[in-house]
N, C-alpha and C positions, 0 to 999 in steps of 0.2 A: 674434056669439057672446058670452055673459055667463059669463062664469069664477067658479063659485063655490067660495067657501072649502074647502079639502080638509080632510078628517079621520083619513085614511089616515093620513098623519105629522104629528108634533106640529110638526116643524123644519121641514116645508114650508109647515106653517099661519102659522109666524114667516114664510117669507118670503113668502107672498101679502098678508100685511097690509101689507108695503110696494111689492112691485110690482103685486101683485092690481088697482090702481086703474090703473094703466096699461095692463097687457095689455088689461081688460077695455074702459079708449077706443080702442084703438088696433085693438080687434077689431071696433068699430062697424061694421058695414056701410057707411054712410057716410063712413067713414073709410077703406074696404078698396077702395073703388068712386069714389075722388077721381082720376078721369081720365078722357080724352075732350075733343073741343072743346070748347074755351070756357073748362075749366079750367084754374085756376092753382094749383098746390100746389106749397105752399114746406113742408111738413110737416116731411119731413126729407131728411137731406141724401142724395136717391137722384139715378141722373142723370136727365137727361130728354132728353138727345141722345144719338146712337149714338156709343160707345169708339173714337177715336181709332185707325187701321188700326196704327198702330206699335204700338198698346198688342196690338191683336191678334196683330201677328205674333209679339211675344213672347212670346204664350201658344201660339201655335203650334207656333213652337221649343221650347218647354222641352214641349210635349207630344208631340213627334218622335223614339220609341226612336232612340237610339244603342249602345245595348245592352242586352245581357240583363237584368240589374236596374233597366232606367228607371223601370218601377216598381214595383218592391221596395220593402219598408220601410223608410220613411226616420227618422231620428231629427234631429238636429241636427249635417247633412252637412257635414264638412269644410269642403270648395268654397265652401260656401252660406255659413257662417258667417265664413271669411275674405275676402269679398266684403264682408261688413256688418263686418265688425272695420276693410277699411282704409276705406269710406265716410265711418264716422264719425271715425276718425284724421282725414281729409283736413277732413274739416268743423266739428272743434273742435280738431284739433291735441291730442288727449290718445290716446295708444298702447293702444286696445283691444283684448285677447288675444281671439282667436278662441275659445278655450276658454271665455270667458266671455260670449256669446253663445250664446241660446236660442229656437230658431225657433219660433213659435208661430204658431195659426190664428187672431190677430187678436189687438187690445188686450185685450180680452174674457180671453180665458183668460192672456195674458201678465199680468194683473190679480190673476186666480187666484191661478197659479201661484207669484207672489212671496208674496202674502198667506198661503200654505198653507207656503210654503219659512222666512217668519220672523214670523208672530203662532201663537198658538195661545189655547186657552181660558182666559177671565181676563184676556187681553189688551185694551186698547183702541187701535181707529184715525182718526184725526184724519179727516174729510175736510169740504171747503169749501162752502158751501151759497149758492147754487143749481149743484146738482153735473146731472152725465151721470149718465141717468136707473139704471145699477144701481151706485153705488156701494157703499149700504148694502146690496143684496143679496149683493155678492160678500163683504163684510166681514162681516154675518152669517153667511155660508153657511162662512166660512172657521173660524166659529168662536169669531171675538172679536166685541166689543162697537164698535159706530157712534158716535163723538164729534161730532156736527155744529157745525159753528160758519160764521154766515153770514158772507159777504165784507161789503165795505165798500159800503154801500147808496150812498153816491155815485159814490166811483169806479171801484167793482167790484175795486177792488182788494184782496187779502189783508187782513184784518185784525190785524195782528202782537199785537196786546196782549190780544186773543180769542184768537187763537190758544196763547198762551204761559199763559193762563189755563185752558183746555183740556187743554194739555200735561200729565201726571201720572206718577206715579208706575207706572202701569198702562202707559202708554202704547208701544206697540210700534211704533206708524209712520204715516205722514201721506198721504196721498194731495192729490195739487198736480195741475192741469190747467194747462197754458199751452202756447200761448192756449189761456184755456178758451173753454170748451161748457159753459154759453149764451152768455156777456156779453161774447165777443170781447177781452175784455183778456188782453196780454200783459203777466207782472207782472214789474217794473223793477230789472235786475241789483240796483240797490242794495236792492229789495224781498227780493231772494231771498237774500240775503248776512244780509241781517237775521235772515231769518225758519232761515240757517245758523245764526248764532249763538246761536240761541232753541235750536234742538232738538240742539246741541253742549253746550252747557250743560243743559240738562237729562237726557240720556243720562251726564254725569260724574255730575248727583246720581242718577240712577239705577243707577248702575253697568252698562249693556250700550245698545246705540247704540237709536235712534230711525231708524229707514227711511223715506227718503223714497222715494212711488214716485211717479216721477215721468210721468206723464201724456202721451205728447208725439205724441200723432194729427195735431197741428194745424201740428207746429211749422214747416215748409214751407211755409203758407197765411199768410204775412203780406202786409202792404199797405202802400203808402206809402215802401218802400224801409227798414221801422223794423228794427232789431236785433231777435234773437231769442238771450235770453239762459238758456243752460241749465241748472237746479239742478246738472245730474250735474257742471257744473264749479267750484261754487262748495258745494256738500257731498259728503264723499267717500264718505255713507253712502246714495246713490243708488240708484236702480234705474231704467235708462235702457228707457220702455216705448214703445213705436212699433208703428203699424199701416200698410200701403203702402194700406189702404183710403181713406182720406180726399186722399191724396194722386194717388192714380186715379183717385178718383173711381167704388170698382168695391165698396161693399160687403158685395155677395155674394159676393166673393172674399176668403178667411180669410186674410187671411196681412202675419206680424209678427214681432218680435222682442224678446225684453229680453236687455241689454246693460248687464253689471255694471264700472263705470270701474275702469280700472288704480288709482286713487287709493284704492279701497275698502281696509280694513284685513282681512285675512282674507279675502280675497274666495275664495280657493281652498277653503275649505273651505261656500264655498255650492254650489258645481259639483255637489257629488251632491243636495243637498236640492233642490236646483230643477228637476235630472234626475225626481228621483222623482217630484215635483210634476208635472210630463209625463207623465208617464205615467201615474200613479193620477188626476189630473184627467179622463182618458179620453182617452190620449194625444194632449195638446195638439202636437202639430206641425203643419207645412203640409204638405199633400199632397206627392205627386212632382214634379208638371208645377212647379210656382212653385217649386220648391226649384230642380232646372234654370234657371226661365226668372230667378231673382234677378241676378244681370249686369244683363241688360237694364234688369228688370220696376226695380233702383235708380236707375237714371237717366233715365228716365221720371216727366213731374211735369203735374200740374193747370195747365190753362190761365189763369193766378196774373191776366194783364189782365183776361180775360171776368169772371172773378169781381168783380175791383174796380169796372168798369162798372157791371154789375149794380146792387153797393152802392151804388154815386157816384148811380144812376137815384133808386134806393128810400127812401133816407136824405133826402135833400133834399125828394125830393115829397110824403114821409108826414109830413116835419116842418112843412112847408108846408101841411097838411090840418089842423093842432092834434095830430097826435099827438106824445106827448114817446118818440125815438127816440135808440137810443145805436149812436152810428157804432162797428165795430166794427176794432179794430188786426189783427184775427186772424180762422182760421177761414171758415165759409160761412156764421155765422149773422148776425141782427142782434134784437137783442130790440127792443119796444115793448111802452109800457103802454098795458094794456088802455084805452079810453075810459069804459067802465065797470066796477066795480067785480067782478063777475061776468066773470072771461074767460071761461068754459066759453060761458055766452049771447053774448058779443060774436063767440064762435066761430063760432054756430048763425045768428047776424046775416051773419058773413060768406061762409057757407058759401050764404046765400039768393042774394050775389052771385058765386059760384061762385069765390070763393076759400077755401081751407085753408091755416089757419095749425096751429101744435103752440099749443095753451092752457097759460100756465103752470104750471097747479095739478097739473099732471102731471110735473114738477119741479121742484118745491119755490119757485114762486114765483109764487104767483097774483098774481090783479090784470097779468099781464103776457102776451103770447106771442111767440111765435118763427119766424122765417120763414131760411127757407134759401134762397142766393141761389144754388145749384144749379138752381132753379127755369130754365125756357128763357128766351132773351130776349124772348119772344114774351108767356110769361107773364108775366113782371116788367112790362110794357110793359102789357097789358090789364089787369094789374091796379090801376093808380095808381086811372084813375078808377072803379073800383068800392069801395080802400079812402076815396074820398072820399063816396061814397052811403053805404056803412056807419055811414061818422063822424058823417053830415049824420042819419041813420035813427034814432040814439041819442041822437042832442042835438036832436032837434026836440019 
């Protein structure tokens, strides 16, 4: 399918200019039809093995009336909300009110939702480049203005003195991923403390704070046994945003939260604007069944060894082929640069050996692409030596 430009509305013609080029790869028929033996697609992070029976049963449970309104209209149910108020107490040790928690159908609209509750028109927001592929749609769509500033091309880390150059007068809030989505870094307490003091100091000359929203789909998929250090505790002007999709590994299933820290200044009077945001967003909540099955559906987590396998497999043998590969501390992905200069064609190279990769240029970082170690072990495994035929097919 080939998505061309709309003329209906002017604001949607803004955002197909930036997402327009992805939908319309990603709508490739060969793209839609990347399965079957033989194949390996590490595209994006879907599963490829059947869900875990525990993860079943607890969707069983919470979809098992136990009474008249099991599903009734839910909004951001008590129960459900004081379940994720004491999770994260117990996991950062900072006393989140249930009332400031916000149950959303995935990071997606949790993303929204904040964007619409504190930027408005006129406003600018920071966000990191090479980002998850709709940042700047939901920041235009909210209204304000897209600030890109790329990480640190070596170590994928934040770039503090861009970013602080970026910062303005305009500026209403930052968008932060860690670990991000692409480049696997987690960025380093003392990183985030920095880059505190950067947007504390500039919210004074500004006169009203700077928001960070903070990003945290991944924050559970680390490796290596490394620390995972959270902005929401190291700035008080946080927005703590999480999806249970990356962590089940399920995400066709909507369901998430933002979680405003007891430390925020004011934080009581965001409670209605973020409400509203729920609701006029097209009411962002999660269905009935996962508001019930959240007990469970919290302590339930991603098979964190099989993933690092995976990596430990892919990382070594593709570096060992000439490709230049970045081990990732986080996440399901692992980037590599392109061999050649063109990823889209190094794509259609590997697609001949019946592997699919995501091509960088679809975000924001050509010359590179991206594989998801959700992939089966079965793929990960056939595909060593066919990314070695590709490598040899380019350089010969």
């Amino acid at each position: 399918m080939t998505i061309e430009r709309p003329y209906v509305s002017p604001r949607m013609g803004v955002l197909f200019d930036v997402i327009g080029p992805f939908v319309t790869w990603a709508s490739r028929p060969d793209v839609r039809s990347a399965s079957g033996p033989g194949i390996a697609n590490f595209m994006f992070g879907n599963p490829h093995d059947l869900a875990p029976q525990v993860y079943v049963d607890a969707l069983i449970r919470g979809s098992t009336p136990t009474s008249a309104d099991h599903f009734a209209y839910k909004m951001n149910e008590t129960e459900a909300t004081g379940i994720v108020a004491a999770s994260l107490a117990e996991r950062f040790g900072l006393p989140f009110d249930a009332e400031d928690v916000f149950l959303t159908n995935g990071n997606f609209s949790g993303l929204s939702i904040c964007l619409h509750a504190v930027t408005g028109s006129g406003d600018e927001v920071v966000y990191v480049s090479p980002p998850w592929f709709f940042y700047e749609t939901l920041i235009l769509e909210s209204g304000s203005t897209p600030v890109r500033v790329p990480a640190d091309q070596e170590s994928w880390d934040l770039d503090l003195d861009a970013i602080a150059a970026a910062v303005g007068p305009r500026t209403a809030a930052i968008i932060i991923n860690s670990p991000n989505n692409p480049t696997g870094r987690i960025y380093p307490r003392e990183t985030i403390e920095a880059l505190a003091r950067i947007l504390a100091e500039a919210g004074e000359r500004n006169g009203r704070p700077i928001y960070l929203l903070s990003d945290e789909a991944y924050n559970r998929i680390v490796y290596d046994g490394r620390e995972y250090p959270t902005p929401v505790a190291s700035y008080p002007w946080s927005f703590y945003i999480y999806t249970y999709a990356k962590t089940h590994l399920a995400p066709g299933l909507r369901f998430g939260y933002v979680a405003v820290p007891p430390t925020m200044p004011g934080r009581e009077d965001l409670r209605g604007p973020l409400l509203l945001a729920q609701v006029a967003r097209g009411w962002a909540f999660p269905v009935a069944p996962l508001q019930h099955a959240i007990g469970d559906l919290d302590r339930i987590g991603i098979d964190l060894d099989r993933l690092q396998r995976r990596r430990d497999l892919l990382v070594p043998a593709l570096r060992d082929q000439g490709y230049d590969v970045v081990e990732p501390e986080g996440t399901f992905y692992v980037i590599v640069r392109s061999p050649i200069p063109d990823d889209q064609a190094f794509f259609d190279v590997l697609v001949g050996h019946d592997v699919y990769v995501l091509p960088g240029s679809v975000f924001e970082m050509p010359g590179w692409f991206r594989l998801s170690v959700t992939a089966s072990d079965d793929m990960c495994e056939r595909s060593v030596p066919a990314f070695a035929k590709a490598i040899a097919e380019v350089r010969s």
